[in-house]
Structures are given as structure tokens and as C-alpha cells.
C-alpha positions as CSV (number, residue, x, y, z in Angstrom):
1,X,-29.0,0.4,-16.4
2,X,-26.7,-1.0,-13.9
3,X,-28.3,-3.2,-12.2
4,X,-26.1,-3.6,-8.7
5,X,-28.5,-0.7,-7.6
6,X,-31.5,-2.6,-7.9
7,X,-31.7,-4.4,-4.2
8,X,-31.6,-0.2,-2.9
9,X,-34.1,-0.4,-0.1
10,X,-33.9,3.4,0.1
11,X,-32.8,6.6,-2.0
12,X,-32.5,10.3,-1.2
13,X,-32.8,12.6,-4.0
14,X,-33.2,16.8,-4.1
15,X,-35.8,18.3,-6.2
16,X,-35.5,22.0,-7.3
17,X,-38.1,24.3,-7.1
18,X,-39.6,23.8,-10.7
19,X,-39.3,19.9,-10.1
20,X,-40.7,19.8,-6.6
21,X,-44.0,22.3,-8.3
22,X,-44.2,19.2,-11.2
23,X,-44.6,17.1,-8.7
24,X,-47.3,18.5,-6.4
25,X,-49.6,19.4,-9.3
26,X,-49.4,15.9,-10.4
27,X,-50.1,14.4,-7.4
28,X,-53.5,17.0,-6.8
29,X,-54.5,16.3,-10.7
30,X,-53.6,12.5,-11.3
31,X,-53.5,11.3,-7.8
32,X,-56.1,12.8,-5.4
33,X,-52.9,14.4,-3.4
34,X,-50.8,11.5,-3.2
35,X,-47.2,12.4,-3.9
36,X,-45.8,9.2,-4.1
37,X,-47.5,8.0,-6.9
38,X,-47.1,11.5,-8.5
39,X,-43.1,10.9,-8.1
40,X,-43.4,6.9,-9.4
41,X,-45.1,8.3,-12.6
42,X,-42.8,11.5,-13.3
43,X,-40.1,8.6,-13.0
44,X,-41.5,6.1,-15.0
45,X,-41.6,9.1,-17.6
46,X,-38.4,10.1,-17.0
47,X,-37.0,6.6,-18.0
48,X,-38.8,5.2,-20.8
49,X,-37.7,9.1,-22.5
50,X,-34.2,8.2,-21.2
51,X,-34.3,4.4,-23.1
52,X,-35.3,6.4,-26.4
């Protein structure tokens, strides 16, 4: 990972439909409605598939 990204105090990123409906069901299941932490996990997924 390059690592000059890592002091980013801010991103903006577009979800699609089938992303944005991954996310909200996440956040009702695993995080009593809180989409950040819905989006933090789905991440943290996304990357330690990405390092395999």
C-alpha cells in the first residue's frame, strides 16, 4: 500500500446501489444503525481479501 495517503484527513468515495444496500444492512444487523462502523468493517474486509 502506498503509504503517502496515510496522513488523508478526509476521503470521498461513491457507492453503487448494490454497495450502498451492503452497507445499510450491516450497519442495522452488526451495528444498531450505525453506518460508520458498518463502512470501517466492509473495508477492513475488503483489504485483508485484497492482501490475500
Amino acid at each position: 500500500m502506498d503509504e503517502a495517503f496515510l496522513d488523508l484527513e478526509a476521503i470521498d468515495v461513491e457507492l453503487d446501489e448494490e454497495l450502498l444496500e451492503a452497507v445499510n444492512e450491516k450497519a442495522f444487523t452488526d451495528h444498531r444503525d450505525n453506518r460508520d462502523a458498518a463502512i470501517r468493517d466492509l473495508l477492513d474486509e475488503w483489504l485483508k481479501r485484497k492482501d490475500e
